[in-house]
N, C-alpha and C positions, 0 to 999 in steps of 0.2 A: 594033824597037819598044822602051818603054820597060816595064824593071819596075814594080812598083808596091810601094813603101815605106810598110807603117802603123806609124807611131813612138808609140806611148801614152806618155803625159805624164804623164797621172794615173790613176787609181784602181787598181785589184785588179792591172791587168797592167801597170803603169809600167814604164818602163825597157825595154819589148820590144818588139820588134819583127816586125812579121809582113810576109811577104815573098812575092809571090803576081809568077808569070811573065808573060812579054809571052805577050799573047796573053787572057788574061782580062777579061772584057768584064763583069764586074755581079761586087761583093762587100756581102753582106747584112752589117750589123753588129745584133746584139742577143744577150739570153741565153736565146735557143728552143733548143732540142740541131738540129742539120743547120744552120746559118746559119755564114757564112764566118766570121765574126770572132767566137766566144762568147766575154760573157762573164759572171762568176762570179753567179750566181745569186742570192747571199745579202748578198755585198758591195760590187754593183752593183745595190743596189734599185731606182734612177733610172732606171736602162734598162730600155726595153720589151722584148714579146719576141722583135718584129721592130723594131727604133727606127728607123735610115736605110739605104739602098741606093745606092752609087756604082757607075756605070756609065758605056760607053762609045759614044758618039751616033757615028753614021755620018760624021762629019767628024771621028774619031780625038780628041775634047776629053772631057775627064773634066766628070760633073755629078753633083749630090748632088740628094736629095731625102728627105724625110721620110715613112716609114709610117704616119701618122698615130698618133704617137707620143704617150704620155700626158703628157709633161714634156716634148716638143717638143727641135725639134738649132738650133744656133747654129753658124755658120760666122764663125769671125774677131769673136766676139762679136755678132752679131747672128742675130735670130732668121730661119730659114725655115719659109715656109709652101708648102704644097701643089706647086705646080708645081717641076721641077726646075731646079738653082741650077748655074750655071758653077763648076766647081771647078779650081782651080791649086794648080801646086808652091809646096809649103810653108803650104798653107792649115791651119790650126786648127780642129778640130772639136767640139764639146763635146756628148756626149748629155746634155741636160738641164740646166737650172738647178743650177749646183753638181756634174753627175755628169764620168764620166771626160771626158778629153781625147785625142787624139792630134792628130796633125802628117802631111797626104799631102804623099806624097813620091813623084819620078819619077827615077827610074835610068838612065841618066844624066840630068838636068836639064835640060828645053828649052833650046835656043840663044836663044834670046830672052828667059831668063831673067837677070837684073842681082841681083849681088849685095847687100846693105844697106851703107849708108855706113858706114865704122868711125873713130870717132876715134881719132886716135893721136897720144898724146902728142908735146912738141917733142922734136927728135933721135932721135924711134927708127927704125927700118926698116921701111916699108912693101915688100909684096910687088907682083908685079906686079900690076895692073889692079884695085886698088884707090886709093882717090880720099884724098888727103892731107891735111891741115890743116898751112897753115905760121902757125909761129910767128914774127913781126914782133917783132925788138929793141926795147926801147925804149918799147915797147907802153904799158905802166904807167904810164909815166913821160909818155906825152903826154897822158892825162888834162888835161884842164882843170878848174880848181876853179868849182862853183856862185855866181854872181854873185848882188847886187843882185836886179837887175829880175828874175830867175826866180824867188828866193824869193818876191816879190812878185807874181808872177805866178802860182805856185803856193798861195799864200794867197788870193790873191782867187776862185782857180779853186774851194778847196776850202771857202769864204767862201760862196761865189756855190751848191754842191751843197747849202751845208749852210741857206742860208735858203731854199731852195727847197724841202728835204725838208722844213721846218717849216712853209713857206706852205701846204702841201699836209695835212702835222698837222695844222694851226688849221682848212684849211677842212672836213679829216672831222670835227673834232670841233663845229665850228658844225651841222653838217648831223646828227650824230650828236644835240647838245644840241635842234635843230629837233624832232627827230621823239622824241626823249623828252617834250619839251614838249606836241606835238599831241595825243602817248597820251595825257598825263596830263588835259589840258584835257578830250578827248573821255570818258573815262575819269570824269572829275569831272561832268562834264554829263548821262551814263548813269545815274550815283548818285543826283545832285541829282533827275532827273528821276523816276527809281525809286521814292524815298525820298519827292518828290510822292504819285505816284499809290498809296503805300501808307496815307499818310495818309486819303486822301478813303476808299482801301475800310476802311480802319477807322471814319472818320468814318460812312459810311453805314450800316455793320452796328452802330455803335450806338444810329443811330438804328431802326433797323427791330427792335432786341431792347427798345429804348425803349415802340417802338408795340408790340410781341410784348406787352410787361408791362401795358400797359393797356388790349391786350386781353382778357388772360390775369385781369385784375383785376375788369372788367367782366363776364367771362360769369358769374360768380356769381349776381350778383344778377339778369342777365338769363334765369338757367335756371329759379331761385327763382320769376320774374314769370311766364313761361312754363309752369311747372308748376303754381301757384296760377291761372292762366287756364282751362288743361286742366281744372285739378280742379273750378272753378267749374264749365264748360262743361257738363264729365259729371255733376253734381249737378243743373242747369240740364235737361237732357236726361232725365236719369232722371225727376225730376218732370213733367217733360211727359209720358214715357213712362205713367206711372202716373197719371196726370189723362186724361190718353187713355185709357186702361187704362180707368179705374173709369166713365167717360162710355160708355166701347162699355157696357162690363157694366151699366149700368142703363137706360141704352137698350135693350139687348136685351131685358132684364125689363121693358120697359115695355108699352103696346098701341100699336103701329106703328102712323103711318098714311100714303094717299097711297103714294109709288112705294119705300116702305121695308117695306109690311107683309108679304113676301115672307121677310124679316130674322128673323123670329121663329118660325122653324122650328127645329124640333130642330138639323136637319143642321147650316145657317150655324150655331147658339150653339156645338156641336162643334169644326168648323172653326175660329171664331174666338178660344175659349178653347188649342187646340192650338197655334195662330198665336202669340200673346199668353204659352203658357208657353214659347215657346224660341225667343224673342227673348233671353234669358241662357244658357240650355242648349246651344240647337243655331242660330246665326246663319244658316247655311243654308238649314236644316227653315224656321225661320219664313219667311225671304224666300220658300222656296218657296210655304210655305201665303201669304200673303200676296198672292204672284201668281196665286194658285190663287184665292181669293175677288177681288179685281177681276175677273178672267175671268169666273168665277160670276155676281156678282152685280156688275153695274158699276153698277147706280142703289141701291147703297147707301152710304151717307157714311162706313159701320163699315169697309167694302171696305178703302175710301181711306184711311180714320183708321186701321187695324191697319198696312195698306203704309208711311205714313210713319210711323210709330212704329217696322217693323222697320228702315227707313232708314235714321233718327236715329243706331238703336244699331248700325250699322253703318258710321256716318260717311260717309252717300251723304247729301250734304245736298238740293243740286243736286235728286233726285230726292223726294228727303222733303218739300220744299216743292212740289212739282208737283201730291206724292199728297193733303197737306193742303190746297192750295184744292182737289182736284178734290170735298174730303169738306165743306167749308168749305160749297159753294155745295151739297150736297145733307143737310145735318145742319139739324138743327130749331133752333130760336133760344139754347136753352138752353146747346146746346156749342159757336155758333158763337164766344164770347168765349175760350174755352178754345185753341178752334184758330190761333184769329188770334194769341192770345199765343204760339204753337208756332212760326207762321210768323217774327214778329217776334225770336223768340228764334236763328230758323234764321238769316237777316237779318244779326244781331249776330253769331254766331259764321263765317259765312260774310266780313265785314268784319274780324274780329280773325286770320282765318288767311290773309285776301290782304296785311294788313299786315306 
């Protein structure tokens, strides 16, 4: 069987050689402490701490395989991965990108192994079974000198490379000048259109701060008309109140007759002066009292004429005019003109607030 030769080429242990008997069948290389081949720790960083395993397959062929190593083995400059690799005499190992190297070697050298060709100068001595280079007298000298038509031929060849690499220049740079062109067109149409539609929102917001100001101009004078209407209103209202007012109070001091003389008892003038003072005091109290006399007394016109009076000053119009004709059609002649002005006036202010 054959020994097994590891020659290091490179790194910490160059120059040596490690030399393992027939008969060995797997040698680990890395720098773990127990693995066949260690090595140096600090100045072989590149090696893992188990890197490759060469071993001996049941048909007696050396094969290499990588520990999944962190910087991976190259055999003969090329990389191996995973599965194991056929190794031969005089293969090249390298742990790692850049890391050591050595050279397997087999003791003595399969018979099947052929030596590399060597040149050897003219006249020297070759050994046996090595392969010779002869040197031909004369050699130099049968050169023949470069003609015409090759110059010619060589010009046109490198004529013919060089308008071709340029036809090929012109057409990327057409197709380069195309698509700068499209950016910029689309690019100008994006702006264009932009620069459109910021216009119209400016145009539009100046017209709506336009209408803002002419509304903002007008409510003045429409708050002024609206407040002078109120104020009539409630002047308008109060005098009714108090024409009503003074109509119950001299109606009551008068001598009742027909379906009112019921009206001139103590109790009703009580009631209706209690009614009559807190219609400004207490809005409530009066509407109460006010409901309280229609219930009481529903055939008296004062009933009615107190209820729409506290109406009025409560801004129930709707019902202020229901309670005045109901006191309209049972009030004696005298106040009937006073009431119907109340109605009328209810009428006007009921058409100035649906407007």
């Amino acid at each position: 069987m054959n020994k097994i030769l590891i020659r290091h080429l490179t790194g910490s242990r160059a120059n040596q050689v490690d030399q393992f008997p027939a008969g060995t069948n797997e040698v680990i290389f890395g720098r773990e402490p127990g693995v066949t081949v260690q090595y140096d720790a600090d100045n072989d960083d590149l090696v893992s701490r188990r890197h490759v395993k060469i071993n001996c397959d049941s048909s007696g062929s050396w094969q290499i395989c990588d520990l999944q190593s962190r910087n991976g083995a190259f055999l003969n400059k090329q990389r191996i991965f995973g599965s194991a690799v056929r190794l031969s005499h005089n293969d090249v190992v390298q742990l790692g990108a850049g890391g050591p190297e050595f050279r397997f070697e087999l003791d003595p050298p399969p018979a099947s192994f052929a030596k590399a060709t060597r040149f050897i100068p003219a006249g020297a001595m070759t050994g046996p079974g090595e392969t010779r280079e002869i040197a031909v007298p004369g050699a130099a000298a049968m050169s023949r000198p470069v003609g015409r038509a090759t110059v010619e031929r060589m010009l046109d060849e490198n004529f013919g490379k060089v308008k071709k690499q340029s036809t090929k220049f012109l057409q990327a740079a057409l197709v380069a000048a195309v698509i700068v062109l499209v950016a910029g067109l689309f690019f100008y149409l994006r702006l264009n259109k932009g620069a459109e539609q910021n216009a119209r929102l400016v145009q539009q917001q100046q017209q709506l701060l336009e209408q803002m100001d002419q509304q903002l101009k007008r409510q003045p004078d429409q708050i002024t008309q609206l407040s002078a209407e109120l104020k009539k209103s409630e002047e308008q209202n109060s005098k009714n109140l108090n024409a009503i007012s003074k109509a119950l109070a001299n109606h009551s001091t008068s001598s009742p007759s027909g379906a009112s003389q019921s009206a001139s008892n103590t109790a009703f003038e009580e009631q209706l002066k209690t009614v009559l003072a807190a219609v400004k005091t207490n809005p409530e109290q009066a509407l109460q009292g006010a409901s309280d006399l229609v219930s009481q007394y529903p055939n008296n016109w004062e009933s009615y004429g107190a209820a729409g009076a506290v109406l009025v000053s409560q801004k129930h119009l709707p019902e202020a005019k229901v309670a005045y004709q109901q006191a309209l059609g049972l009030a004696p002649g005298e106040v009937k003109p006073k009431l119907t002005a109340a109605i009328q006036q209810i009428d006007a202010q009921s058409g100035a607030v649906a407007q």
